[in-house]
C-alpha positions as CSV (number, residue, x, y, z in Angstrom):
1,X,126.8,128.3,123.8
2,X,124.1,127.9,126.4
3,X,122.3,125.1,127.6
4,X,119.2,126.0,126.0
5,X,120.6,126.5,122.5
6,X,122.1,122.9,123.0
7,X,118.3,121.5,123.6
8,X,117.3,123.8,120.7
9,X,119.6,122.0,118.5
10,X,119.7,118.8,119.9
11,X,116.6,117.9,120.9
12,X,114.5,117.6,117.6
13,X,117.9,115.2,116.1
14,X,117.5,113.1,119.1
15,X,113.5,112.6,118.9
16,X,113.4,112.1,115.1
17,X,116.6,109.3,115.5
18,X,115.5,107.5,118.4
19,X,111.8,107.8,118.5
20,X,110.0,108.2,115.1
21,X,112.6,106.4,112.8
22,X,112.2,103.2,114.9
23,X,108.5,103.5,115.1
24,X,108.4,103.5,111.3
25,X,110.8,100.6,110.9
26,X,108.8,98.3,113.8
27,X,105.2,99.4,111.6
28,X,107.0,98.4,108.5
29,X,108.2,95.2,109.6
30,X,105.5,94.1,111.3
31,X,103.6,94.3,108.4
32,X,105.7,92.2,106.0
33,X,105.6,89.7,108.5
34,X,101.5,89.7,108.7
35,X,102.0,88.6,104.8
36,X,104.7,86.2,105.2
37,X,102.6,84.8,107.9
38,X,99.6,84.8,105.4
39,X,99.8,80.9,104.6
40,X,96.1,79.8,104.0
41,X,94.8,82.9,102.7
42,X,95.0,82.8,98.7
43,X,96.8,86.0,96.9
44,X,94.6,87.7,94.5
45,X,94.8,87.2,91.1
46,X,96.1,89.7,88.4
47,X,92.6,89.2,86.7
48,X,90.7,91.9,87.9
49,X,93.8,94.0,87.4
50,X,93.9,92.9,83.4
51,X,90.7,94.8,82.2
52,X,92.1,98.0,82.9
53,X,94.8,98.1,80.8
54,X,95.4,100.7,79.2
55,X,92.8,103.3,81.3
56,X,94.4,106.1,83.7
57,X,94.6,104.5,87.6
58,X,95.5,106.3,90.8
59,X,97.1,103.2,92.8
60,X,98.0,103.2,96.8
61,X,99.8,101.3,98.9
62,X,98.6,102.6,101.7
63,X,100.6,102.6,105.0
64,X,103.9,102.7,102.7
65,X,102.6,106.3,101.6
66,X,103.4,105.3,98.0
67,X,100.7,106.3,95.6
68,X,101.7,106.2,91.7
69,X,98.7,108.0,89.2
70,X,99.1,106.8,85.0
71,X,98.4,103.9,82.3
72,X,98.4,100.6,83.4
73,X,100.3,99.3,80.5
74,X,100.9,95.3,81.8
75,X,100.0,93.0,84.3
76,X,102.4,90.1,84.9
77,X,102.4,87.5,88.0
78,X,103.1,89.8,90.7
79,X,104.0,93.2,89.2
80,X,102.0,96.0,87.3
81,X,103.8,98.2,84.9
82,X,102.3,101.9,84.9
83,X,103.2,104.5,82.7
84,X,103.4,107.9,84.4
85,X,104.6,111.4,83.7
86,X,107.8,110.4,84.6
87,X,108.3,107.1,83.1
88,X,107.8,103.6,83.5
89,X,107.4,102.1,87.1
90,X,107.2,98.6,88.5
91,X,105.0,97.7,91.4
92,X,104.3,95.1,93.2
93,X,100.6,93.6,93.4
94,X,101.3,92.5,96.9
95,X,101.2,95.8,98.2
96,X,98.2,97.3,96.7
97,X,95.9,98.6,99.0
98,X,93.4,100.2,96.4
99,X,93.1,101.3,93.0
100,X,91.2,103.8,91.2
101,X,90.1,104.4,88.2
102,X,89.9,107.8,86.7
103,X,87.6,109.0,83.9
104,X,89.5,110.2,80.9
């Protein structure tokens, strides 16, 4: 093979190993450390959460690019249980960024 199909090849392996991936990982980290850091600021409470059980919710995360759409079916300490087309899923209140609420 020629040198050109060896950049063609290796090129895009080495950029997404070496440059993306550990830009993701330094974003990520660097935000769980801004909450573990968080000492004096007070974590919201489940309360607002609690009066929409049971109504259809698009929730984000936000920079973790996880956004789950269902039923909010419980609220408890930390974690809210949504029922979505594909089951049950756990997640953490921590990490919420926004909810919304859709119209049935």
């Amino acid at each position: 093979m020629n040198a050109a199909t060896w950049i063609a090849i290796y090129m895009p392996i080495f950029i997404l190993l070496f440059i993306v991936l550990p830009q993701q990982r330094t974003i990520r980290n660097s935000v769980f450390l801004k909450i573990r850091r968080r000492k004096g600021v007070i974590d919201m409470t489940n309360e607002m959460i609690k009066k929409y059980i049971g109504r259809n919710c698009h929730i984000s995360t936000g920079s973790f690019g996880i956004s789950i759409e269902g039923e909010i079916i419980e609220v408890n300490e930390k974690w809210i249980e949504v029922r979505t087309k594909k089951g049950s899923q756990l997640i953490n209140s921590e990490f919420i960024q926004n909810i919304k609420i859709r119209s049935n």
